[in-house]
C-alpha positions in Angstrom: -7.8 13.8 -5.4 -7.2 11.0 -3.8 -9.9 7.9 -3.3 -10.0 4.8 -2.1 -12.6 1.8 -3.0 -13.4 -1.1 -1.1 -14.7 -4.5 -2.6 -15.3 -8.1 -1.8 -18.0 -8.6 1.0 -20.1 -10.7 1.7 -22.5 -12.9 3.6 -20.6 -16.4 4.3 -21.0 -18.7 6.9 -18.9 -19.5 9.6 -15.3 -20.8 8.8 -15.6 -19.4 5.1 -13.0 -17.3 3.7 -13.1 -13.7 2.2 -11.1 -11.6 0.1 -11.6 -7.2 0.3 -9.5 -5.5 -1.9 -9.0 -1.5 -1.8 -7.7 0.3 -4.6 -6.5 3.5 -4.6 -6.6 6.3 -7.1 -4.9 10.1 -7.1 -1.7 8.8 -5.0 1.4 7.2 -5.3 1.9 4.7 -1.8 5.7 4.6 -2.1 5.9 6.4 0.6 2.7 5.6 2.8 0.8 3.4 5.4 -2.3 1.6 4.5 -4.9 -0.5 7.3 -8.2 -2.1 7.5 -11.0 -0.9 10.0 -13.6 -2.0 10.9 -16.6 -1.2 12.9 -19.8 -3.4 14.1 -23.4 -2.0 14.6 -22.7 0.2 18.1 -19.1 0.2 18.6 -16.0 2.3 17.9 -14.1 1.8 14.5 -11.6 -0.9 15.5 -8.1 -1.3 13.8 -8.0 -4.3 12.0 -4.3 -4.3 10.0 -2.1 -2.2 8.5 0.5 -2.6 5.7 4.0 -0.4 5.2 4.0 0.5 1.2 7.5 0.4 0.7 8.8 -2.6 2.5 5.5 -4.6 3.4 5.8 -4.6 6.4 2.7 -5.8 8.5 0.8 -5.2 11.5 -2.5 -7.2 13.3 -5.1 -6.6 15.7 -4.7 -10.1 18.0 -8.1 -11.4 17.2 -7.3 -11.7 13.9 -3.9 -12.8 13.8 -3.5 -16.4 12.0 -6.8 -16.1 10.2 -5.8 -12.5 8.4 -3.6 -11.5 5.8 -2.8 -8.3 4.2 -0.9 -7.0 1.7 -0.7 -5.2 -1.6 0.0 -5.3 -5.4 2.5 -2.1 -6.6 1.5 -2.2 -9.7 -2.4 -1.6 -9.2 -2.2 0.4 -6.1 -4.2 -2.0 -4.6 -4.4 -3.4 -0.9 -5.9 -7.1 -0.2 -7.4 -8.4 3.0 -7.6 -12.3 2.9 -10.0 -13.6 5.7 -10.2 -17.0 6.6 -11.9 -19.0 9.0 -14.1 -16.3 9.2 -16.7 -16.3 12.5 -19.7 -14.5 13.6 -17.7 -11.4 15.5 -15.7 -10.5 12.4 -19.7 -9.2 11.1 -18.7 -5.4 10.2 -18.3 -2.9 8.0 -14.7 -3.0 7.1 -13.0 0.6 5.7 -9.8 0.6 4.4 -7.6 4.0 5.5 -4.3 5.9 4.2 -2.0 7.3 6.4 -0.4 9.2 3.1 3.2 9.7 4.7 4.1 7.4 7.1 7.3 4.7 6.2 7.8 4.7 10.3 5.8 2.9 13.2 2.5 1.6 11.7 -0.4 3.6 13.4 -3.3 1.9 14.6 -5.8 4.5 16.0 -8.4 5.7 13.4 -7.5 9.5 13.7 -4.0 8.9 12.2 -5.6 8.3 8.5 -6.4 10.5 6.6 -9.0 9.5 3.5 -10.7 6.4 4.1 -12.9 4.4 1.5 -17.1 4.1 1.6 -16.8 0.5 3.7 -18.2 -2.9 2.3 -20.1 -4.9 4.6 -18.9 -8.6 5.8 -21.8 -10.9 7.3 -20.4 -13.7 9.0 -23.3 -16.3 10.5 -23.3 -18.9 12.7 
């Protein structure tokens, strides 16, 4: 079975950083997709980014672009989001998905993943 658990939020202050990391247990990700999602108090679960497994591969929502970075470690099946420069609209819970075969177009709509982890909150304030 597969499962996937998130770790590393936090309440910071504006302009700190963050680091989540998602490990995964019960799959191999040669073959996969992984992404961060997250969703604030009221709103839909937005993409955040995504990660190709077998070539690294990487895709961003534009808000985040130049403050995020994802990527992964083969060896521990494990997925990293560093956050920097973090501001008060980045405040969510933040879910880390697999899309379990997927080495084509990275998929950014929620529906496309398939097992997602519990969530860990980030509190950014002003």
């Amino acid at each position: 079975q597969v499962q996937l658990a998130e770790s590393g939020g936090g309440l910071v202050q504006a302009g700190a950083s963050l680091r989540l990391s998602c490990a995964v247990t019960g799959r191999t990700l040669s073959w996969s997709t992984m992404g961060w999602f997250r969703q604030a108090p009221g709103m839909e679960r937005q993409f955040v980014a995504a990660i190709r497994w077998i070539d690294g591969h990487t895709e961003y929502t534009d808000s985040v672009k130049g403050r995020f970075t994802i990527s992964r470690d083969n060896a521990e099946n494990t997925m990293f989001l560093q956050m920097n420069s973090l501001k008060p609209e980045d405040t969510a819970v933040y879910y880390c998905a697999l899309d379990r075969l997927n080495i084509g177009i990275v998929k950014t709509t929620s529906n496309e993943y398939q097992d997602w982890g519990q969530g860990t909150q980030v509190t950014v304030s002003s």
